[in-house]
MMTF fields as JSON, N, C-alpha, C and O atoms, coordinates in Angstrom:
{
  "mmtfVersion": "1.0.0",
  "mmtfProducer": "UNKNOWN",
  "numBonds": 503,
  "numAtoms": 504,
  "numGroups": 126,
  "numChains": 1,
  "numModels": 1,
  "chainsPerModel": [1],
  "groupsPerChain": [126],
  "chainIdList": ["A"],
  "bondAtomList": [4, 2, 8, 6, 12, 10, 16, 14, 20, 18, 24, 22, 28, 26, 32, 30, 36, 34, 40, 38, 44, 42, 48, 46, 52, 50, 56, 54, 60, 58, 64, 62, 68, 66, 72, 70, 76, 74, 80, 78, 84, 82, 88, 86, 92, 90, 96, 94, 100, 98, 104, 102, 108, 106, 112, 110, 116, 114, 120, 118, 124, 122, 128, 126, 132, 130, 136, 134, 140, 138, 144, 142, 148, 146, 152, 150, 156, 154, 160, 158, 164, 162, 168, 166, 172, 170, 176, 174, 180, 178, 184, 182, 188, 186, 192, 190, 196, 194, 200, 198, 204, 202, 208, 206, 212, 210, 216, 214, 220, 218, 224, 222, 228, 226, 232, 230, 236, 234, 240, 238, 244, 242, 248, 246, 252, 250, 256, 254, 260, 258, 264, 262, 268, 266, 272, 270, 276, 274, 280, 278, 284, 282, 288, 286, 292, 290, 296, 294, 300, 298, 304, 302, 308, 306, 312, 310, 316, 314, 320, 318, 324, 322, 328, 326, 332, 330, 336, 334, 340, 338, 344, 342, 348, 346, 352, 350, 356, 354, 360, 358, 364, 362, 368, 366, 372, 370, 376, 374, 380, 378, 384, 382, 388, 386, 392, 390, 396, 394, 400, 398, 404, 402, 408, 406, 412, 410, 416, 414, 420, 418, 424, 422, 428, 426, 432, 430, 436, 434, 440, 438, 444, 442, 448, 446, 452, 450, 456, 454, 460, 458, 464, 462, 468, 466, 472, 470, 476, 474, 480, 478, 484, 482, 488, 486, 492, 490, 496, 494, 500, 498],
  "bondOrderList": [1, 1, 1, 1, 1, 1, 1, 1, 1, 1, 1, 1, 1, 1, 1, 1, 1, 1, 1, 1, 1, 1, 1, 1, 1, 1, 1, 1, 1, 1, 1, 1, 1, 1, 1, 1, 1, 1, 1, 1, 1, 1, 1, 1, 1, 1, 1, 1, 1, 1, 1, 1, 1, 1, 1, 1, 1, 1, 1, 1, 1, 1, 1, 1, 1, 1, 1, 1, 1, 1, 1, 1, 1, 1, 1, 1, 1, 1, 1, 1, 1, 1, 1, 1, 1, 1, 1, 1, 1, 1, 1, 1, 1, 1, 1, 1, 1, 1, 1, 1, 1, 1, 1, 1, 1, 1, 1, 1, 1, 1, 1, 1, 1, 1, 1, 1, 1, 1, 1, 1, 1, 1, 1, 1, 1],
  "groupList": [{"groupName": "UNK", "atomNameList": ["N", "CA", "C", "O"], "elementList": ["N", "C", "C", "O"], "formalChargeList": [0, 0, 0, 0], "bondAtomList": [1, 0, 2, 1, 3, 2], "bondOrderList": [1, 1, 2], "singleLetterCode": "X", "chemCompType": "L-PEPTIDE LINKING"}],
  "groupTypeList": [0, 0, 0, 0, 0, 0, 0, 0, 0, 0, 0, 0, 0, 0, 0, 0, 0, 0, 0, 0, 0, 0, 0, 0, 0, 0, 0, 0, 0, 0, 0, 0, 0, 0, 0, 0, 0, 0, 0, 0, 0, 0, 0, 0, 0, 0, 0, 0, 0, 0, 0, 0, 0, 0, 0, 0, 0, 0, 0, 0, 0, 0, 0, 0, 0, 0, 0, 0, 0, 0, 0, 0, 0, 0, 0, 0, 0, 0, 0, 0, 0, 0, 0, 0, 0, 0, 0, 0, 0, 0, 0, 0, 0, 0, 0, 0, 0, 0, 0, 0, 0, 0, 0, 0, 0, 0, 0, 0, 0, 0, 0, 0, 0, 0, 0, 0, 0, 0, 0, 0, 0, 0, 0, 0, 0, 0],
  "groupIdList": [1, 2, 3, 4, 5, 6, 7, 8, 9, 10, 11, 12, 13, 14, 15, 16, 17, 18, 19, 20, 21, 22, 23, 24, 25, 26, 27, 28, 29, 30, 31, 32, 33, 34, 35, 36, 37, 38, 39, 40, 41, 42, 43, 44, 45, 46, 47, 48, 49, 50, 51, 52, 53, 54, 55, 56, 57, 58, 59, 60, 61, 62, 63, 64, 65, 66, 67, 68, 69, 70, 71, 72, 73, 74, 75, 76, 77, 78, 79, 80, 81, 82, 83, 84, 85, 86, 87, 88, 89, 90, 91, 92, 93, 94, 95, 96, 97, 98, 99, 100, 101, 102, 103, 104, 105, 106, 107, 108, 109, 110, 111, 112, 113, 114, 115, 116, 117, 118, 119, 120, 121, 122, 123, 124, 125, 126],
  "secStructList": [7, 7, 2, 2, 2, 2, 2, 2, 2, 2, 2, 2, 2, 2, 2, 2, 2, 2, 2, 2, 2, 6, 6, 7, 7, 7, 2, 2, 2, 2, 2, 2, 2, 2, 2, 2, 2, 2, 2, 2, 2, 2, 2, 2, 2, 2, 2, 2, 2, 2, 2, 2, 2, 2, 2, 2, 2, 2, 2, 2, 2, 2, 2, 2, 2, 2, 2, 2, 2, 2, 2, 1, 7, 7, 7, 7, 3, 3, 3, 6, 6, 3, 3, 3, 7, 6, 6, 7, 7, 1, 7, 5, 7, 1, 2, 2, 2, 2, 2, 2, 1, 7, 7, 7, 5, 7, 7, 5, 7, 1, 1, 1, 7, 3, 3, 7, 1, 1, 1, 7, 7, 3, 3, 7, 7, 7],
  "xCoordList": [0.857, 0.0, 0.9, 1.713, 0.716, 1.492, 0.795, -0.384, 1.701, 0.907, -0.068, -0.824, -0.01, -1.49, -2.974, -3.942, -2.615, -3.877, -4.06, -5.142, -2.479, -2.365, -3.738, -4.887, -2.911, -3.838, -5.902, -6.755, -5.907, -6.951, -7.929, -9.081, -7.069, -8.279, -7.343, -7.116, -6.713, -6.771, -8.255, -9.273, -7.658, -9.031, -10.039, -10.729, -10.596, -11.957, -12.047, -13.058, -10.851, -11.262, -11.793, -12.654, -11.33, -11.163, -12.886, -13.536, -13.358, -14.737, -15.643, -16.807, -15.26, -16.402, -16.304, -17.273, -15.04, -15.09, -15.933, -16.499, -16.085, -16.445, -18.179, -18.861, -18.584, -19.825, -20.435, -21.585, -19.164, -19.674, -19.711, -20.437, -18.66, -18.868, -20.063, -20.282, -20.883, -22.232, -22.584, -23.132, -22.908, -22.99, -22.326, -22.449, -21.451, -20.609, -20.248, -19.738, -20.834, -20.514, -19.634, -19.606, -18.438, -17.209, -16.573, -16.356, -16.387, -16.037, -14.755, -14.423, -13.876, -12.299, -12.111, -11.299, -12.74, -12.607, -13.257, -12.541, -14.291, -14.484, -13.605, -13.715, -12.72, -11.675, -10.309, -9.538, -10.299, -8.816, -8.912, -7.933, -10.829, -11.12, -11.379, -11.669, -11.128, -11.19, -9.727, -9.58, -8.62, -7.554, -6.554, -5.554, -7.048, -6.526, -6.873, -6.205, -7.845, -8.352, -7.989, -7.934, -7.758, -6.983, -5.614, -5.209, -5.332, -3.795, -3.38, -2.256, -4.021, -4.359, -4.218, -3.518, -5.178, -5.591, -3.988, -3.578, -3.566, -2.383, -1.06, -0.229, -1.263, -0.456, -0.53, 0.441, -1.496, -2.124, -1.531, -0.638, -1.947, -1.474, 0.229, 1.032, 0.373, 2.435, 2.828, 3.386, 2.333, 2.557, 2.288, 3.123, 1.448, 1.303, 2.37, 3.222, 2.401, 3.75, 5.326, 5.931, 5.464, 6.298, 6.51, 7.548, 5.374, 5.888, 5.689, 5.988, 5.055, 5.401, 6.829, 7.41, 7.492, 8.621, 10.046, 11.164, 9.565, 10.245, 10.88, 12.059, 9.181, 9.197, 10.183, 11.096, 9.851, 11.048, 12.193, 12.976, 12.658, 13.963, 14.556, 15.633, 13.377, 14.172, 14.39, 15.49, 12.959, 13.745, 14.863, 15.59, 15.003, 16.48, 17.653, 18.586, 17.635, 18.722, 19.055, 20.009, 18.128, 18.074, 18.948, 20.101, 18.157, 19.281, 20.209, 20.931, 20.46, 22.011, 22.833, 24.055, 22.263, 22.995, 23.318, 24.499, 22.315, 22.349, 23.708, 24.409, 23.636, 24.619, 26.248, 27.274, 25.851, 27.549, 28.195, 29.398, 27.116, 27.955, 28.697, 29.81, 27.436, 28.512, 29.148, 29.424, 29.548, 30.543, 31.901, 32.829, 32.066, 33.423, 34.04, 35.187, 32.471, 32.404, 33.053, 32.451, 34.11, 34.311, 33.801, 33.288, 33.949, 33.955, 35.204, 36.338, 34.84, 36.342, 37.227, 38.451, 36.254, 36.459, 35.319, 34.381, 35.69, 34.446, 34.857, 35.834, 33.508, 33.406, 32.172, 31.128, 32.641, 31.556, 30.854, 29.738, 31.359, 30.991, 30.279, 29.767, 30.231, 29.668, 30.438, 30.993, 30.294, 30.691, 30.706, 29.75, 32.036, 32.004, 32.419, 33.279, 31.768, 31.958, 32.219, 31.478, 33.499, 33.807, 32.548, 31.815, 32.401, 31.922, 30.364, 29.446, 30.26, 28.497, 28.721, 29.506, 27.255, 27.374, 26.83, 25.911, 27.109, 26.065, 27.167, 28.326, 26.636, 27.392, 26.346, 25.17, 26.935, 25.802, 26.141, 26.971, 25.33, 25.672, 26.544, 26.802, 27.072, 28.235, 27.484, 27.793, 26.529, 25.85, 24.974, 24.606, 24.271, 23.566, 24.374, 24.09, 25.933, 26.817, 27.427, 27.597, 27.733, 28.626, 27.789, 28.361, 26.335, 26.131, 24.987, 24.701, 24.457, 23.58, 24.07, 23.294, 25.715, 26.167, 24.973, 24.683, 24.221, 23.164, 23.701, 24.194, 23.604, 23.982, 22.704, 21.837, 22.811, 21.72, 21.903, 22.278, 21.739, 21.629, 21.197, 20.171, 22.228, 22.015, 21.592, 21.539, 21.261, 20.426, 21.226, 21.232, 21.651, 21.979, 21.059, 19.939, 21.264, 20.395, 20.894, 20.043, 22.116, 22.881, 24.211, 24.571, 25.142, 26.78, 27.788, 28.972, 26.713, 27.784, 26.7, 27.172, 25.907, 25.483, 24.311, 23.315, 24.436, 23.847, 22.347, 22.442, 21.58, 20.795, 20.145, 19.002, 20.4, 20.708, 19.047, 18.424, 18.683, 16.764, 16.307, 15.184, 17.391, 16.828, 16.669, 15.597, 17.914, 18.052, 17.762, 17.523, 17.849, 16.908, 18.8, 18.698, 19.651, 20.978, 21.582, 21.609, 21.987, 22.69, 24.039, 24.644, 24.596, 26.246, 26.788, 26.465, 27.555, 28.712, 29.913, 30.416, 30.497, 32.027, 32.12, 33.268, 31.477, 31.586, 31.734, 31.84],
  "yCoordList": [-1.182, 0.0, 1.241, 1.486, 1.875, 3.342, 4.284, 4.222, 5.138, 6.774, 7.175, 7.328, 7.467, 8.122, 7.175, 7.492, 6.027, 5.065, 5.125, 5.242, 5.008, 5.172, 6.325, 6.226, 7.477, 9.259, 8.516, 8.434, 8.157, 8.528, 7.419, 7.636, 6.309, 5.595, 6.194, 5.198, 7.141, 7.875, 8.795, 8.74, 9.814, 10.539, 10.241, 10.935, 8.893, 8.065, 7.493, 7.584, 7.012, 6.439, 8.135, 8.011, 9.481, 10.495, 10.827, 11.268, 10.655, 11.17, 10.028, 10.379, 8.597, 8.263, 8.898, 9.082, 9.064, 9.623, 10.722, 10.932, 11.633, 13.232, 12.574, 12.991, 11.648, 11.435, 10.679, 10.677, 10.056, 9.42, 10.185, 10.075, 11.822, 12.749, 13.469, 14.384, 12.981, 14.248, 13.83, 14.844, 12.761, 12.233, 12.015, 11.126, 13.334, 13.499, 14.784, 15.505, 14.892, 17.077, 17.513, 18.586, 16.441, 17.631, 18.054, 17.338, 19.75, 20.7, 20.49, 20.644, 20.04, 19.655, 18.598, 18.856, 17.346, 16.271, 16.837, 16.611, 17.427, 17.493, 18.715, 18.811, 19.606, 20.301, 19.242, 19.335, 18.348, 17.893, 17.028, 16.572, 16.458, 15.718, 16.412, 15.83, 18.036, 18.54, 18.843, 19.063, 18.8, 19.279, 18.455, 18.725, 17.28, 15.723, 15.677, 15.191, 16.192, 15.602, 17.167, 17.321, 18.277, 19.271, 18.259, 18.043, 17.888, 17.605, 16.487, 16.463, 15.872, 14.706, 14.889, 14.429, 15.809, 16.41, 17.177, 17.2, 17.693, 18.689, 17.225, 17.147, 16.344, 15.36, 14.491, 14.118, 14.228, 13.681, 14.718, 14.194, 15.969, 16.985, 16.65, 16.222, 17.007, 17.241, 15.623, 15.352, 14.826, 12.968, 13.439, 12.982, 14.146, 13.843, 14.144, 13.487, 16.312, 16.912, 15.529, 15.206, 15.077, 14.527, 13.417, 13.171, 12.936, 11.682, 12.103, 11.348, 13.625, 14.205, 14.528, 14.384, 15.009, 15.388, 14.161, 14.358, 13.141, 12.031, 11.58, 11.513, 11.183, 11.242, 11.944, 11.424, 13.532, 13.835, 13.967, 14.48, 13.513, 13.39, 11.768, 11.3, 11.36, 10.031, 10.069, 9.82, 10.492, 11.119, 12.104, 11.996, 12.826, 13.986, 12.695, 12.454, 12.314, 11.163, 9.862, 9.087, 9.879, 8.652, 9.463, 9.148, 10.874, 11.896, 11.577, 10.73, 12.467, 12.526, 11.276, 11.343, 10.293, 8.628, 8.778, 8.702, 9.033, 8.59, 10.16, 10.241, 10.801, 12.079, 11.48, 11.47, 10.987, 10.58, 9.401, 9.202, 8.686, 7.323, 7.752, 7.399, 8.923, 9.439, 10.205, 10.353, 10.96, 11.95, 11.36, 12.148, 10.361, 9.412, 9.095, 8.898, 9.128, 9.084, 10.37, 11.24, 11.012, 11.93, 11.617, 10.534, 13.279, 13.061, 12.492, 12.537, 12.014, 11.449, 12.429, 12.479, 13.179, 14.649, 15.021, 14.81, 15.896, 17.129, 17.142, 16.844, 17.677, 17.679, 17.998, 17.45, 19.703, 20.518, 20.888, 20.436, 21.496, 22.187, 21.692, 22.389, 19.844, 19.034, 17.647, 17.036, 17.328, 16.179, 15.092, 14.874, 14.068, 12.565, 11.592, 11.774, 10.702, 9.572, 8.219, 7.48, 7.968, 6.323, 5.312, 5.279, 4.621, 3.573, 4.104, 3.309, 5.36, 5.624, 6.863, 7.783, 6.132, 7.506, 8.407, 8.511, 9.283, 10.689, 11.416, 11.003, 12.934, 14.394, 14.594, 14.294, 15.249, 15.742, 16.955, 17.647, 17.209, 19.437, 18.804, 17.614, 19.941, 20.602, 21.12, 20.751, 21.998, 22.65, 21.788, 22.182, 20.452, 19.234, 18.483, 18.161, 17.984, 17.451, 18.34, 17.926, 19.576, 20.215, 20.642, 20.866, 20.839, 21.574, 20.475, 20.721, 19.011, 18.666, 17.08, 16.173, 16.716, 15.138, 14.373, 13.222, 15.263, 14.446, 14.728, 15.797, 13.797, 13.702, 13.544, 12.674, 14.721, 14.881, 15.106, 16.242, 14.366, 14.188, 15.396, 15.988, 15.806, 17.247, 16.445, 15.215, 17.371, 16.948, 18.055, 19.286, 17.411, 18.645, 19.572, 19.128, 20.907, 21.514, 21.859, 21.898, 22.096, 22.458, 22.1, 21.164, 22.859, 22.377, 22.635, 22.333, 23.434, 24.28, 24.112, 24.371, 23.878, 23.998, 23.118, 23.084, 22.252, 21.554, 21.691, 22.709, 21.077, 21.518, 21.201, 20.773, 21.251, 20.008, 20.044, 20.898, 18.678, 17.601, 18.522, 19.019, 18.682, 18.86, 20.615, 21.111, 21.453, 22.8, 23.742, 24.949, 22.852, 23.561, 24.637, 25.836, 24.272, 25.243, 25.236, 24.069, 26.05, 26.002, 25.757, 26.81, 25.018, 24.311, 24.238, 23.596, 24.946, 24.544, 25.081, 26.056, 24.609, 25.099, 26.699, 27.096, 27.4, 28.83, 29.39, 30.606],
  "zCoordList": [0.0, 0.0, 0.0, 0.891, -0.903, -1.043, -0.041, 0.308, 0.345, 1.013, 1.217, 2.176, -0.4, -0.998, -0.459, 0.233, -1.09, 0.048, 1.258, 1.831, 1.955, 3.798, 3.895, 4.327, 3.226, 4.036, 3.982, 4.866, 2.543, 1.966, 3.233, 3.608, 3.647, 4.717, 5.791, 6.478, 6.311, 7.245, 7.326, 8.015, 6.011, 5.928, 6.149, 6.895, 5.486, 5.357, 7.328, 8.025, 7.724, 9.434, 10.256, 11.128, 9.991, 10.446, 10.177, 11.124, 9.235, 8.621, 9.361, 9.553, 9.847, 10.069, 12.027, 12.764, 12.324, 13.714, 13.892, 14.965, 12.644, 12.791, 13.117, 14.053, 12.267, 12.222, 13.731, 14.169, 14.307, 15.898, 16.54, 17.528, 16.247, 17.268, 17.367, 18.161, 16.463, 16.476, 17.266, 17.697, 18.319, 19.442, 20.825, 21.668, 20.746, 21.83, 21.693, 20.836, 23.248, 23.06, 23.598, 24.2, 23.409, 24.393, 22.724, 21.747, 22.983, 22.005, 21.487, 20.312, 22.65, 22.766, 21.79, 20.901, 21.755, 20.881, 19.503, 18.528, 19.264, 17.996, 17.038, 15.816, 17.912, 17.549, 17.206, 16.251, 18.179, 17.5, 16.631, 16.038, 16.302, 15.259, 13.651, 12.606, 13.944, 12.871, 12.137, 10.934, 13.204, 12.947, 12.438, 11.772, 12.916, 12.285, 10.654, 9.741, 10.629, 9.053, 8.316, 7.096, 9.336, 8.371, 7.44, 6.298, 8.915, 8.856, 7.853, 7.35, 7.676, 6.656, 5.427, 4.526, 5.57, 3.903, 2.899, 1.738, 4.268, 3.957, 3.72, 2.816, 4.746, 3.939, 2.852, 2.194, 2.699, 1.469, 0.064, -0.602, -0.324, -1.204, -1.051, -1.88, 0.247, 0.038, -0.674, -1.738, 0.297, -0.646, -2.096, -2.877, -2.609, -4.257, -4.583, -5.182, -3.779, -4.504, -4.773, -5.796, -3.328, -3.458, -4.738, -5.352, -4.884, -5.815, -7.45, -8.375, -7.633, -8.888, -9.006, -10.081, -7.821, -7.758, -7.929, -8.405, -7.448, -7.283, -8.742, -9.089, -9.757, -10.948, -11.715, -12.356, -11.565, -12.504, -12.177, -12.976, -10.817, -10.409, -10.98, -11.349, -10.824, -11.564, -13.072, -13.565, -14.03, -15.091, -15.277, -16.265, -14.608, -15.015, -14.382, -15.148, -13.744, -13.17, -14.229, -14.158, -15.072, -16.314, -17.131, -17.425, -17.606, -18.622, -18.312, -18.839, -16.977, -16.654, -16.833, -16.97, -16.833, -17.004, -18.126, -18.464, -18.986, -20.786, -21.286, -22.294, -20.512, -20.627, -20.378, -21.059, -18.98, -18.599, -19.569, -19.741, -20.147, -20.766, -22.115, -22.505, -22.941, -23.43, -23.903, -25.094, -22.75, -22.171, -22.484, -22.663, -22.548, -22.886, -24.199, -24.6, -24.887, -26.81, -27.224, -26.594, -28.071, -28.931, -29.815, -30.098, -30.803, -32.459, -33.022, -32.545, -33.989, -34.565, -35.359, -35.482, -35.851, -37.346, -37.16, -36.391, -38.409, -38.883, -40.409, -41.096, -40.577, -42.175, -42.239, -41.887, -43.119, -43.758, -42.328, -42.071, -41.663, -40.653, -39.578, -38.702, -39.681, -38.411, -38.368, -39.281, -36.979, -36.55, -37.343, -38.087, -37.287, -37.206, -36.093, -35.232, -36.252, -35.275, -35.698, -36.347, -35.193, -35.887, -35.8, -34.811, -36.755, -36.413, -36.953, -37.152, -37.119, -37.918, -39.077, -39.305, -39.758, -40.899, -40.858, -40.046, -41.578, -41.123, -40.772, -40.779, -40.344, -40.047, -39.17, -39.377, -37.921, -36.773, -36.598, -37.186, -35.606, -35.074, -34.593, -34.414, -34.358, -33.622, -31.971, -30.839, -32.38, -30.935, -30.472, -29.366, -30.878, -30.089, -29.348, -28.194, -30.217, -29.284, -28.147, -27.0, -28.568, -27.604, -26.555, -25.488, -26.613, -25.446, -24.252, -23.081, -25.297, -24.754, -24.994, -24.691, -25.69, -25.983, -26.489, -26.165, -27.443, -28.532, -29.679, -30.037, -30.223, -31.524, -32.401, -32.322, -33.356, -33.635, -35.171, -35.463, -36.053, -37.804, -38.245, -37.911, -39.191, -40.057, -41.235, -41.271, -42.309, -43.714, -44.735, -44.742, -45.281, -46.701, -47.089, -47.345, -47.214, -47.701, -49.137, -50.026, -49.425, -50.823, -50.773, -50.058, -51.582, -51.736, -50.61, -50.459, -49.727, -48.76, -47.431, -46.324, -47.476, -45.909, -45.549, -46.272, -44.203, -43.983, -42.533, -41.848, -42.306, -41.624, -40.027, -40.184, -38.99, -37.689, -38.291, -38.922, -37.76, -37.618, -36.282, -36.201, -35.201, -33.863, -33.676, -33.33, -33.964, -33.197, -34.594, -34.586, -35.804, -36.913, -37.169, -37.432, -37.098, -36.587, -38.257, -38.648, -39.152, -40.621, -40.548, -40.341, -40.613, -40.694, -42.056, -43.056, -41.837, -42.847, -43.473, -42.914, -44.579, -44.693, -44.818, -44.619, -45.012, -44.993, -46.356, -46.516]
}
């Protein structure tokens, strides 16, 4: 059972108390029976925040993985104003690898300049 279930039959045990208290008139108990299910409620919300938050910490932590492995890969050359890499074909940016280690396939546009798929960026021999 996750959290989010824990609060929600917290909440739900808290609501059927509120309803036994209509049958009991000390003021004191039905105050700390209201403050409980404030309190609930407020943990219940922060549990969500948290596990939205969790989420994209585990995605940015996957990036950063898929970043560090390769962080180790260079280009091999360049040609016509973008990257090569042993072992594949194609010409990539220059500014996908350098600033984000994606390698990202340019497209010819003519004799002299080529086009990154991703940052839309114009490359080439000048």
């Amino acid at each position: 059972m996750d959290i989010i279930s824990t609060i929600s039959t917290s909440i739900g045990l808290a609501q059927r108390l509120r309803e036994i208290s209509k049958n009991i008139a000390d003021a004191e108990f039905k105050n700390l029976l209201a403050d409980l299910s404030s309190e609930l409620a407020d943990a219940k919300l922060e549990a969500a925040s948290l596990k939205e938050r969790l989420a994209a910490l585990q995605e940015e932590n996957m990036l950063l993985k898929q970043t560090a492995l390769s962080s180790t890969e260079k280009p091999s050359g360049r040609k016509w104003g973008c990257y090569q890499f042993e072992g594949e074909t194609g010409l990539f940016c220059l500014g996908c690898w350098d600033s984000k280690r994606k390698k990202s396939s340019t497209t010819r546009i003519n004799t002299h300049f080529r086009k990154c798929s991703v940052c839309q960026a114009m490359l080439g021999a000048g």
